[in-house]
TIMITOR-887925 format. One record per residue: residue number from 1; x, y, z of N, C-alpha, C in turn; residue in one letter; chain. Coordinates in Angstrom, 3 decimals, always signed. Example, Ala and Ser with C-alpha at 12.3 -4.5 7.8 and 13.67 -1.06 7.14 Angstrom:
BEGIN
{r 1; {+13.190; -5.690; +7.800}; {+12.300; -4.500; +7.800}; {+13.200; -3.300; +7.800}; A; A} {r 2; {+12.850; -2.250; +7.080}; {+13.670; -1.060; +7.140}; {+12.900; +0.030; +7.870}; S; A} 
END
This chain:
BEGIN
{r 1; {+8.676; +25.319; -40.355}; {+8.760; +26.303; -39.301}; {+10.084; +26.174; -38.555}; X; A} {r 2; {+10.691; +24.780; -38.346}; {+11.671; +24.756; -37.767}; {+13.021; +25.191; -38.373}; X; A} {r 3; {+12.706; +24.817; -39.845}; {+14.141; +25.473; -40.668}; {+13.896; +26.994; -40.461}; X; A} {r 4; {+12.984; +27.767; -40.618}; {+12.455; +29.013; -41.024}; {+13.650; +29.662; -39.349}; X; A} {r 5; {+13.489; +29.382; -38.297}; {+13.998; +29.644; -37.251}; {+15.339; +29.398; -36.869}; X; A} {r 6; {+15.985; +28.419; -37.824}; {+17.288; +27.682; -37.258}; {+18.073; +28.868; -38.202}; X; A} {r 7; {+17.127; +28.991; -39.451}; {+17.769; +30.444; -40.069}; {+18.355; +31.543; -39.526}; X; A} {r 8; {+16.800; +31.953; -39.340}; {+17.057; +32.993; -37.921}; {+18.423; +33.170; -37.167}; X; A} {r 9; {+18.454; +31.921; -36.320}; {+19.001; +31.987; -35.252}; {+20.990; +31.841; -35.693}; X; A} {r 10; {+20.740; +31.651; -37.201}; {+22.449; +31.530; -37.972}; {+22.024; +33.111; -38.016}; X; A} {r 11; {+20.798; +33.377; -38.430}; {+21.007; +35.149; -39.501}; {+21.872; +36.192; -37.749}; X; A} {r 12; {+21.139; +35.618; -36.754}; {+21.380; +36.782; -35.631}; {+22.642; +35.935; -34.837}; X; A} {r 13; {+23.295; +35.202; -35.512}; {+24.736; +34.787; -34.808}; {+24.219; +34.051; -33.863}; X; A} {r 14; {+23.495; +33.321; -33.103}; {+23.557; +32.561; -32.493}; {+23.864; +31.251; -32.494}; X; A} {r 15; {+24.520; +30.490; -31.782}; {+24.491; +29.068; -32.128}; {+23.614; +27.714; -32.450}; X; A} {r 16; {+23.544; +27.179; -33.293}; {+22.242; +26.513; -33.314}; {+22.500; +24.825; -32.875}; X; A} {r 17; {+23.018; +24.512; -32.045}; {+23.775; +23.812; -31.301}; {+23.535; +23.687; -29.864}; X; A} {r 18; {+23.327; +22.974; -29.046}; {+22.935; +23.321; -27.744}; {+24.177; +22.587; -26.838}; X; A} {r 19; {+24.781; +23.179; -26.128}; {+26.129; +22.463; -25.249}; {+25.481; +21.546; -24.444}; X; A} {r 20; {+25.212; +20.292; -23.974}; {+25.076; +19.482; -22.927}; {+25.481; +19.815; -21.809}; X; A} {r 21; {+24.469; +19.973; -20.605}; {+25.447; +20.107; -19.062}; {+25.949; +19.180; -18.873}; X; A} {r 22; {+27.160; +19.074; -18.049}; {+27.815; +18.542; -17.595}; {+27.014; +17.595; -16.839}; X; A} {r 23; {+27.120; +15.987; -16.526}; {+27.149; +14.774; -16.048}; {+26.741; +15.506; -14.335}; X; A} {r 24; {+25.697; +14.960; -13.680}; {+25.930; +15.392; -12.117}; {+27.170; +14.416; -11.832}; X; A} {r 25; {+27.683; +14.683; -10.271}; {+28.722; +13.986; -9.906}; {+28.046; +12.539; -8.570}; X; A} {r 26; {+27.188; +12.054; -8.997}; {+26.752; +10.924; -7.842}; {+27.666; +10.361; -7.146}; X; A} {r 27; {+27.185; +10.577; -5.140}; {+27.942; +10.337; -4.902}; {+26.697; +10.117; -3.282}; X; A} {r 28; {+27.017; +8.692; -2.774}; {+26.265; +8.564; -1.294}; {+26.465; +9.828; -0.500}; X; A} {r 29; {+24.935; +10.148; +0.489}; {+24.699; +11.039; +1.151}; {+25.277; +11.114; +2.088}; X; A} {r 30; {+26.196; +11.330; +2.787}; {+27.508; +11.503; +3.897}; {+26.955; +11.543; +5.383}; X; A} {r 31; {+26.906; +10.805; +6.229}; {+26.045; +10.701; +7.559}; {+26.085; +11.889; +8.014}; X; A} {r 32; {+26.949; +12.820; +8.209}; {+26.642; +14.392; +8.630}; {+25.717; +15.088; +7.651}; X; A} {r 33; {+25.644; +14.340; +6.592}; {+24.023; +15.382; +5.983}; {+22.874; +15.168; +6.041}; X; A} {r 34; {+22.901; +14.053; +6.978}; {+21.643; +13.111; +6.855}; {+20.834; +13.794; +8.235}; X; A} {r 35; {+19.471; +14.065; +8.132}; {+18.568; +15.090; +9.185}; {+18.758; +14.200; +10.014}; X; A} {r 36; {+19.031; +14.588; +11.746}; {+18.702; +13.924; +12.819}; {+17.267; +13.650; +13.139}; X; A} {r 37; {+16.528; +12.300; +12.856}; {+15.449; +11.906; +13.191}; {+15.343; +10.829; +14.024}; X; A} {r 38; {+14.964; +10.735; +15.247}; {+14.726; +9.966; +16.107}; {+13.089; +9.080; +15.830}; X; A} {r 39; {+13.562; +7.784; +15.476}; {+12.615; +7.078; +14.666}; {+10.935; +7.280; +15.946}; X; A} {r 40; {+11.478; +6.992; +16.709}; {+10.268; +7.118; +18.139}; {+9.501; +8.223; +17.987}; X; A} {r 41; {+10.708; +9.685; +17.680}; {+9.714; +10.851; +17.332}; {+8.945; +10.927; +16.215}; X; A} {r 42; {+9.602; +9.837; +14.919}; {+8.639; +9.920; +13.229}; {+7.739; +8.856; +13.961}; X; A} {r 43; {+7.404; +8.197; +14.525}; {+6.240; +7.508; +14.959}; {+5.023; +8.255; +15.649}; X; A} {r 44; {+5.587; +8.748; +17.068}; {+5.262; +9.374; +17.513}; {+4.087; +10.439; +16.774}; X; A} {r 45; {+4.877; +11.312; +16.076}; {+3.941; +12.595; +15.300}; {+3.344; +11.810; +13.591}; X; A} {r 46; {+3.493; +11.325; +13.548}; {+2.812; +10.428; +11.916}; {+1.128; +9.910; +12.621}; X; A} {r 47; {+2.103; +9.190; +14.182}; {+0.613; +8.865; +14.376}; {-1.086; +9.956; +15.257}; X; A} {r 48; {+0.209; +10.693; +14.537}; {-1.675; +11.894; +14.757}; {-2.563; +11.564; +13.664}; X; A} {r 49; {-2.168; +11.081; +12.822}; {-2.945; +10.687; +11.615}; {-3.662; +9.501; +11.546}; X; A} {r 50; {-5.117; +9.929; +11.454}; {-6.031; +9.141; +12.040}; {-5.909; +7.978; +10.771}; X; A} {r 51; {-6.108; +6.537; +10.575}; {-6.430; +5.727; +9.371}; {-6.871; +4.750; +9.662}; X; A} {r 52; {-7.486; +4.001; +8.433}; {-8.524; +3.217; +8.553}; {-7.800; +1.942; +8.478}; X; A} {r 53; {-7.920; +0.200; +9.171}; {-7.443; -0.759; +9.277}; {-8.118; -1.694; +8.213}; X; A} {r 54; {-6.790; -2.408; +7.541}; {-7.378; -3.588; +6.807}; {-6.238; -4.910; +7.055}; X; A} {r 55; {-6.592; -5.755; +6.459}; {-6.135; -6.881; +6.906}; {-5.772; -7.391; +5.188}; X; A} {r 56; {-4.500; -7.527; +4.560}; {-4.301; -8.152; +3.505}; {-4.107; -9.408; +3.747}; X; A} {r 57; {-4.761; -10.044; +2.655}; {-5.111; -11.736; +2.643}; {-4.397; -12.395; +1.479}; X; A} {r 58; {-4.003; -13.101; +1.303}; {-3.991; -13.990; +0.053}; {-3.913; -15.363; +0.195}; X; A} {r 59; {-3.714; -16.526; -0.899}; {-4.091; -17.772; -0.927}; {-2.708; -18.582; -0.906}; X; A} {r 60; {-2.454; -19.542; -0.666}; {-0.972; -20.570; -0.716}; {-1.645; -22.077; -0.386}; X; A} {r 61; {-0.412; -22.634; -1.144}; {-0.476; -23.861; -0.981}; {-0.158; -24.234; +0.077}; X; A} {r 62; {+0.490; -23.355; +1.084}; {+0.381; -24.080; +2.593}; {-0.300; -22.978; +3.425}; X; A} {r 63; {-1.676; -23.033; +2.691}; {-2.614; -22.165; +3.498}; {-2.459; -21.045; +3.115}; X; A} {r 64; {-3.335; -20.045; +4.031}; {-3.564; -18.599; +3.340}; {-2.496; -18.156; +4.256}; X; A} {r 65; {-2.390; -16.689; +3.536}; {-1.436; -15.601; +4.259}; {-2.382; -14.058; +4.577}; X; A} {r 66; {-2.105; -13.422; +5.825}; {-2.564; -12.108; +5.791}; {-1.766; -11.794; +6.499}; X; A} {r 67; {-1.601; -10.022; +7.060}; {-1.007; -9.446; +7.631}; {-2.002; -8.118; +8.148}; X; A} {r 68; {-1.805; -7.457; +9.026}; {-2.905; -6.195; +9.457}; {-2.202; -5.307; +8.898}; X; A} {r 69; {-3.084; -4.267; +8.091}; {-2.229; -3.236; +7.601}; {-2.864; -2.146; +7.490}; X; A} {r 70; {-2.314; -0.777; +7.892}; {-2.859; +0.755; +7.763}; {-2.770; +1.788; +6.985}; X; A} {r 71; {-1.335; +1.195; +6.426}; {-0.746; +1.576; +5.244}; {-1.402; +1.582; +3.997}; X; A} {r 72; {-2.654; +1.619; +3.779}; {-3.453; +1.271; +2.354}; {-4.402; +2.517; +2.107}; X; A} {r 73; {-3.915; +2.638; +0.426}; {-5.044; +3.830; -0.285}; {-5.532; +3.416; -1.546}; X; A} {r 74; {-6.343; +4.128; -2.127}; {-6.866; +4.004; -3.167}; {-5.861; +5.276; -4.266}; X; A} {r 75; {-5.715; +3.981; -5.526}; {-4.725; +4.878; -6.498}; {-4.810; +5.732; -7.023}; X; A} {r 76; {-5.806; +4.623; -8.103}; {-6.026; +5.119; -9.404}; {-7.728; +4.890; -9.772}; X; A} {r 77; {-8.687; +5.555; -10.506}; {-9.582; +4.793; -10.731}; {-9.735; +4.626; -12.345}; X; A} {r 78; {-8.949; +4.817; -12.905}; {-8.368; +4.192; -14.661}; {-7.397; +4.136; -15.105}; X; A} {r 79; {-6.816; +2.911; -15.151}; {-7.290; +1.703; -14.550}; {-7.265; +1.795; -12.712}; X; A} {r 80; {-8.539; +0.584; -12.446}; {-8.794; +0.723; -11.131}; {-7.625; +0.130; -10.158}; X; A} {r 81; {-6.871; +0.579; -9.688}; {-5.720; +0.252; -8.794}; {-5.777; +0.634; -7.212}; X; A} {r 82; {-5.199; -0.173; -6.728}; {-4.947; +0.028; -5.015}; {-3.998; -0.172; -4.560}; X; A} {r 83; {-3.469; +0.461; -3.717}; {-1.852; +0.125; -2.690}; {-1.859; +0.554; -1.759}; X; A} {r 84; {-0.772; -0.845; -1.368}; {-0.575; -0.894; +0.422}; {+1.172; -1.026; +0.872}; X; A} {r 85; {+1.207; -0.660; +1.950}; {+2.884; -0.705; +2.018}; {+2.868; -1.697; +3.379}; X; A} {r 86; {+3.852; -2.666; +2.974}; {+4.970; -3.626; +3.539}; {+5.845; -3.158; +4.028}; X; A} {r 87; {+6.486; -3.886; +5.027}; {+7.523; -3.739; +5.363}; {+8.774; -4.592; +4.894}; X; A} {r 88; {+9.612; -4.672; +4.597}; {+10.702; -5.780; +3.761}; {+10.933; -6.476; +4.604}; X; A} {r 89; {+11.210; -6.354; +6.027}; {+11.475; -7.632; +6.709}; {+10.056; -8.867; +7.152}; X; A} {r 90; {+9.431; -8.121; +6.235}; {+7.562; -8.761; +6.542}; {+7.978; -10.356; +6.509}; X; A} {r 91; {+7.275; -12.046; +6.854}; {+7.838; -12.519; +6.391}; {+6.579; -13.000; +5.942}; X; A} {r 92; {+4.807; -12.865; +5.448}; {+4.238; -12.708; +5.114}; {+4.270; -12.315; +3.850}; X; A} {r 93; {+4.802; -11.083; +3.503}; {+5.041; -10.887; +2.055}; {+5.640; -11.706; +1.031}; X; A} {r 94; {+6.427; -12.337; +1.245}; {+6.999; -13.345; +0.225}; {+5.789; -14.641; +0.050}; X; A} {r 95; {+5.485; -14.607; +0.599}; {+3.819; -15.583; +0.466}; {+3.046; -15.139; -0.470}; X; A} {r 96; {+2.431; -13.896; -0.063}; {+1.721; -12.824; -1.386}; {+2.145; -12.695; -2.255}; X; A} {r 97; {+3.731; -12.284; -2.207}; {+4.098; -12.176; -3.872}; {+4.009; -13.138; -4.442}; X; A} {r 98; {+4.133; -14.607; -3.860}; {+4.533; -15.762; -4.894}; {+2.553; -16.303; -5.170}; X; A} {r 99; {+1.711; -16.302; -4.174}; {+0.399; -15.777; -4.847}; {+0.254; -14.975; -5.878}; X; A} {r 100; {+0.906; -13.381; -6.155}; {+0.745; -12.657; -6.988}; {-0.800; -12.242; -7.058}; X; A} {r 101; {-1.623; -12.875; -6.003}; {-2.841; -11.978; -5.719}; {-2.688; -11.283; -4.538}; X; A} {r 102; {-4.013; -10.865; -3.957}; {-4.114; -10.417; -2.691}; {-5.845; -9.601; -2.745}; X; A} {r 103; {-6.072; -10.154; -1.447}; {-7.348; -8.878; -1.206}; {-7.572; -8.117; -0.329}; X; A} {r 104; {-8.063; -6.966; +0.096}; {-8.070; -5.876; +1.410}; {-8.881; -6.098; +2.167}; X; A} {r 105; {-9.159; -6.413; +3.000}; {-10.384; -6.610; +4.060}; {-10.923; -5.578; +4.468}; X; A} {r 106; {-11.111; -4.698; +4.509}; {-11.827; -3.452; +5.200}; {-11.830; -3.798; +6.178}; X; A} {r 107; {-11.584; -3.381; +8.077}; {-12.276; -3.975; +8.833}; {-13.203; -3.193; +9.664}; X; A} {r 108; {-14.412; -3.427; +10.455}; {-15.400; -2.850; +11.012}; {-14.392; -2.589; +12.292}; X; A} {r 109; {-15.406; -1.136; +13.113}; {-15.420; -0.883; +14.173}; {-15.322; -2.198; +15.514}; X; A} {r 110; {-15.753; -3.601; +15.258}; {-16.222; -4.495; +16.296}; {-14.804; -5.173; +16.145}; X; A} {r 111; {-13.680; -5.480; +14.970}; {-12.888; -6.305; +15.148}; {-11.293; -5.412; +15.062}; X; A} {r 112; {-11.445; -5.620; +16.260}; {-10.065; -5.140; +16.586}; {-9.278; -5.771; +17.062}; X; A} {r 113; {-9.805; -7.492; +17.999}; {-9.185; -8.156; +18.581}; {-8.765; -9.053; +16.868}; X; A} {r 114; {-9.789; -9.163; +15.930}; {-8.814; -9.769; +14.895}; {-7.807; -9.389; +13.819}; X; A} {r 115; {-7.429; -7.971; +13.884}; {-7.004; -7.027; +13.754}; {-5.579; -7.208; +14.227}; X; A} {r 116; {-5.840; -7.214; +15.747}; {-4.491; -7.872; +17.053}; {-3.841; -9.038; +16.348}; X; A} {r 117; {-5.165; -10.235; +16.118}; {-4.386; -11.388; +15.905}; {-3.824; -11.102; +14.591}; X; A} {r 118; {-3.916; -10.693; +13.249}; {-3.451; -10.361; +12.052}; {-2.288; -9.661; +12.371}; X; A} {r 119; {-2.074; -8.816; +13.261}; {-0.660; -8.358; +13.633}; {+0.257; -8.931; +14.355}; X; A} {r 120; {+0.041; -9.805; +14.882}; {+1.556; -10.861; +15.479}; {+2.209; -11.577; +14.811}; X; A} {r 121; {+3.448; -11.839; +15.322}; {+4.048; -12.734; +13.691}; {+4.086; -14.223; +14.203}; X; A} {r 122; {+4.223; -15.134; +13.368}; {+4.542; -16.479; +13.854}; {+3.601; -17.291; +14.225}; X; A} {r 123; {+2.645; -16.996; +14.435}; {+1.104; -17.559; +15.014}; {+0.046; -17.475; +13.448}; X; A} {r 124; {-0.570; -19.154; +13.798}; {-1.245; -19.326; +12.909}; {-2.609; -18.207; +12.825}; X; A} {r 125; {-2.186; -17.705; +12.149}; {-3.565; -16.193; +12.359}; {-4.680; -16.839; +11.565}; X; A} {r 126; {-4.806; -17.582; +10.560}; {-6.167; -18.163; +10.951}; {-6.799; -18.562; +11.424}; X; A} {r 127; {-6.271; -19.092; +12.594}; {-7.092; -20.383; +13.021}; {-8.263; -19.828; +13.927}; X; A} {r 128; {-9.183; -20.436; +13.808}; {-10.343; -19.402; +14.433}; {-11.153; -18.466; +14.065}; X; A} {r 129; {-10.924; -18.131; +12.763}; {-10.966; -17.039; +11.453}; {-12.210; -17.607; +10.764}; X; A} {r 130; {-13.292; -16.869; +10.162}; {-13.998; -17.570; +9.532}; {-13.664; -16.522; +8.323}; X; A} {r 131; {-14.001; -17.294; +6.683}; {-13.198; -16.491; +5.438}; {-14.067; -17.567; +4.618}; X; A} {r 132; {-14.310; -16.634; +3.209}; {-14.831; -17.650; +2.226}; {-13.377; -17.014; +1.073}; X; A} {r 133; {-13.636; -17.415; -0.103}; {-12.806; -17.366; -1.103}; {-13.722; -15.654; -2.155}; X; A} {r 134; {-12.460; -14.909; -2.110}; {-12.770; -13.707; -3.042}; {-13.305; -14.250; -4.535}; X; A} {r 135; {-13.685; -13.634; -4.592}; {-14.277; -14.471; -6.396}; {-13.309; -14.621; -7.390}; X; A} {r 136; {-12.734; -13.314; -7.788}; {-11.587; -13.576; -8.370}; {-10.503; -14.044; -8.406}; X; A} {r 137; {-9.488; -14.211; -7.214}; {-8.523; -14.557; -6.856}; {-8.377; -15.629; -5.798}; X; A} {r 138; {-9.469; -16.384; -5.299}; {-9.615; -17.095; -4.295}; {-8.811; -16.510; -3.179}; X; A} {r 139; {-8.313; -15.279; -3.019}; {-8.021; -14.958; -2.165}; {-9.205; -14.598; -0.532}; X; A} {r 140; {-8.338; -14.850; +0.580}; {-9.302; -15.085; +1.583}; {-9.909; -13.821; +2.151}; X; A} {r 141; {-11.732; -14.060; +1.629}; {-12.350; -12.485; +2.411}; {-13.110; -12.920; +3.624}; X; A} {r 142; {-12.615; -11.901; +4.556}; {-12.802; -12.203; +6.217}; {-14.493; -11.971; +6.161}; X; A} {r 143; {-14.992; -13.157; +7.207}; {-16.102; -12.813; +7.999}; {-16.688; -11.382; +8.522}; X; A} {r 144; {-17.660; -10.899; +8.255}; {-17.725; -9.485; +9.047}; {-17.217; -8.444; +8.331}; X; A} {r 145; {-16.243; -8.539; +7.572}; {-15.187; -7.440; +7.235}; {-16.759; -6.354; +6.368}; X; A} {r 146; {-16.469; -5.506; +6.630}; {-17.621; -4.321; +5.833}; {-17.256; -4.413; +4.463}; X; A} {r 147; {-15.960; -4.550; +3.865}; {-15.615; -4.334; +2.329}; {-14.464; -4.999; +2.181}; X; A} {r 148; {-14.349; -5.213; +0.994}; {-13.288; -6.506; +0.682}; {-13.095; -5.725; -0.812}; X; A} {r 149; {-11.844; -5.678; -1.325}; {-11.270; -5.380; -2.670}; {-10.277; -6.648; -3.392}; X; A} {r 150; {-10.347; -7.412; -3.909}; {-10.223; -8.258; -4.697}; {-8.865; -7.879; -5.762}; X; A} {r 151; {-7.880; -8.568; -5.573}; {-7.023; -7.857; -6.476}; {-5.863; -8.293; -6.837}; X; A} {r 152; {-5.173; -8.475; -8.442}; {-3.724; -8.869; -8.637}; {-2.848; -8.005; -8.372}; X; A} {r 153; {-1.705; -8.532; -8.082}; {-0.008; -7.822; -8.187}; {-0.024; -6.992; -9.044}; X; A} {r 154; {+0.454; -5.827; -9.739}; {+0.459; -4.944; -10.805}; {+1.763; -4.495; -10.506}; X; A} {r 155; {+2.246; -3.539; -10.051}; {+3.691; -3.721; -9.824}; {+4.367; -3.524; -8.139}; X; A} {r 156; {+5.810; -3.445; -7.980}; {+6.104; -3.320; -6.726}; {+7.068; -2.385; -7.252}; X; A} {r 157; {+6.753; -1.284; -5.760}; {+8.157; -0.649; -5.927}; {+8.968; -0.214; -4.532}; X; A} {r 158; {+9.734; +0.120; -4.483}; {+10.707; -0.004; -3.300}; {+10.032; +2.014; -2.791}; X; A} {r 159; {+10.631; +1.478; -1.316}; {+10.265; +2.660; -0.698}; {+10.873; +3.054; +0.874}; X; A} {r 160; {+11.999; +3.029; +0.726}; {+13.071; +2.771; +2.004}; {+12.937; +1.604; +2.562}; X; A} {r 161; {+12.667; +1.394; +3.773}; {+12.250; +0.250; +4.661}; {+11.119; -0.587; +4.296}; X; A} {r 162; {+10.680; -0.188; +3.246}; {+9.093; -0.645; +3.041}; {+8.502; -0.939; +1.670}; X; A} {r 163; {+8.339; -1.894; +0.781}; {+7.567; -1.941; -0.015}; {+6.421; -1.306; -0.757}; X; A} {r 164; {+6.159; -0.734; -1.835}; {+4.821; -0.268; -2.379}; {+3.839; -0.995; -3.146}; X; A} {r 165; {+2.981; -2.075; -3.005}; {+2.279; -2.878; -3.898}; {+1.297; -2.114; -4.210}; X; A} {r 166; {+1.292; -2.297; -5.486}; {+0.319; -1.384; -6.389}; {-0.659; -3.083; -7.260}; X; A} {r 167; {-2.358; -3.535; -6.741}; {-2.369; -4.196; -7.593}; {-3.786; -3.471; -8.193}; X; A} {r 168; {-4.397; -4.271; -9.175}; {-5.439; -3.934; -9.775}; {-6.667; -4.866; -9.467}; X; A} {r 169; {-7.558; -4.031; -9.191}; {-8.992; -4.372; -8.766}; {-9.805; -5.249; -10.120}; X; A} {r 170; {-9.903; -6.396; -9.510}; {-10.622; -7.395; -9.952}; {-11.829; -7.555; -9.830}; X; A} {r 171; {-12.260; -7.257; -8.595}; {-13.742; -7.497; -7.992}; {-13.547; -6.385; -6.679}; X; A} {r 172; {-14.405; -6.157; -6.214}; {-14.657; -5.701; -4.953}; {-16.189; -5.669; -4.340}; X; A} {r 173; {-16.622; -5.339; -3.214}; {-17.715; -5.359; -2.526}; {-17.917; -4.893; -1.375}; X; A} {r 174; {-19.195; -4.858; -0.673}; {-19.046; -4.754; +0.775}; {-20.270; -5.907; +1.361}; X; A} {r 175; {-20.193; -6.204; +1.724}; {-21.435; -7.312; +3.369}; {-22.553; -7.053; +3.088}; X; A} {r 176; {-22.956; -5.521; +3.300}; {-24.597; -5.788; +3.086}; {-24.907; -3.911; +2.139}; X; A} {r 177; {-26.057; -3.972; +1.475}; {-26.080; -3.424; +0.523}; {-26.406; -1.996; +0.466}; X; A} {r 178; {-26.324; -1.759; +1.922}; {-26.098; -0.456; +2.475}; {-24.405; +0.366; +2.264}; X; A} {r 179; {-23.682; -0.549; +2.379}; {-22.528; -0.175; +2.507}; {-21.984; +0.762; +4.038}; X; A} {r 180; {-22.731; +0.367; +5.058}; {-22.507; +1.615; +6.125}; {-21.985; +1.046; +7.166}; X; A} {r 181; {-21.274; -0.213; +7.352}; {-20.863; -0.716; +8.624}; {-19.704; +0.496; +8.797}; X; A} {r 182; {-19.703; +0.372; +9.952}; {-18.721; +1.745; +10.787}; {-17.009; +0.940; +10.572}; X; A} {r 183; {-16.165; +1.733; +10.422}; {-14.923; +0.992; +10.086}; {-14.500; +1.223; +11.072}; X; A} {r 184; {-13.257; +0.180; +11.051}; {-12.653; +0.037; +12.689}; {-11.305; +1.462; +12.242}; X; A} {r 185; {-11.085; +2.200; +13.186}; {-9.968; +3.542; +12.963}; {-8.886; +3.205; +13.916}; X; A} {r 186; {-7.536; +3.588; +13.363}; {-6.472; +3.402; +14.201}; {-5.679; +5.344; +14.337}; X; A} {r 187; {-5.548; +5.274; +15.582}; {-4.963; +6.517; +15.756}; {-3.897; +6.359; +17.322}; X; A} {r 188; {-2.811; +7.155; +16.867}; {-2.030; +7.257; +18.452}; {-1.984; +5.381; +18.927}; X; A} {r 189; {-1.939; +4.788; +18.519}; {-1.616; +3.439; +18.622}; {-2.921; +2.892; +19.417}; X; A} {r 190; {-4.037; +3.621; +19.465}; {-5.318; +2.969; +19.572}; {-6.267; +2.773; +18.277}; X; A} {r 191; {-7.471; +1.771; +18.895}; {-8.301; +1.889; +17.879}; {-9.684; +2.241; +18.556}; X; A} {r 192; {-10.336; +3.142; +17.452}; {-11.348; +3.727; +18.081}; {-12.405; +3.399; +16.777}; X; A} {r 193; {-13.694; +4.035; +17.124}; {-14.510; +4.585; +15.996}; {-14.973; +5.859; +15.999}; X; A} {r 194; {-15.928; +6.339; +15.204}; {-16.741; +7.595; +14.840}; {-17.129; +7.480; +16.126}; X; A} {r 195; {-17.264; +9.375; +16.176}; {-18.682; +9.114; +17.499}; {-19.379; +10.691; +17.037}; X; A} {r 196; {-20.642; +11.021; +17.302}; {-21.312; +12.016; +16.539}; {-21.456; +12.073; +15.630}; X; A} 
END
């Protein structure tokens, strides 16, 4: 069929040859083209967007690592994948990666003050913490937490200021076999829950 056409396309004079476009010319985006965004205002209006809080955990030889994070969705479900975004100056993250596990904590409506403590830097954020070991990854699943996702590294990818960890679900669960503890919600730099 393909000779039958290349015929053709000699019988009616056309070329049967295709010219290559030309190479683009790459070249950095020039600060006068760059949109004026006042980072306060992309905060500001992003956080109308209501989302749900988790707490990433993982395991080390000098103790566990977590960080509070809002940044987390569900990927893929074949294969089963999940991701959460970092920040690069995190200093938490280099802990996780060299784990190469990690697990999500879900957290309930009631913990918000551990939520607080998972978000400060420099302070031993466990201490005071009650956590058993995820099944798969011995990574650390919080007390209370409504759901916990269990999970390796799969890949990383860059994303301006911020990291994309993409890992794959190993195990997951929730507390009790209802699955209905109320999740803790972050919006406008509060945290609230459902109501009605």
């Amino acid at each position: 069929m393909a000779a039958t056409a290349v015929r053709y396309l000699r019988s009616a004079g056309s070329p049967t040859a295709v010219e290559p476009h030309p190479r683009p010319r790459l070249r950095a985006v020039r600060e006068d083209e760059r949109l004026p965004l006042d980072p306060a205002e992309f905060r500001r209006v992003l956080g109308h967007f209501a989302s749900g809080v988790t707490v990433v955990t993982a395991p080390g030889p000098d103790g566990p690592a977590g960080f509070a994070c809002q940044s987390f969705a569900s990927l893929s479900l074949d294969p089963p994948l999940v991701a959460f975004m970092v920040a690069r100056t995190s200093t938490t993250w280099p802990r996780i990666a060299h784990a190469g596990v990690f697990c999500v904590n879900i957290l309930g409506a009631d913990q918000g003050e551990l939520c607080r403590g998972f978000a400060k830097s420099g302070a031993d954020k466990f201490a005071g913490v009650a956590y058993d070991d995820a099944p798969a990854t011995a990574s650390p699943r919080l007390a209370g937490a409504p759901a916990w996702i269990d999970c390796t590294i799969s890949t990383v990818h860059t994303g301006g200021d911020h990291l994309i960890v993409v890992g794959r679900v190993e195990a997951l669960g929730t507390r009790d076999e209802t699955g209905d503890g109320e999740p803790l919600l972050f919006h406008r730099g509060r945290f609230g829950r459902f109501s009605g």
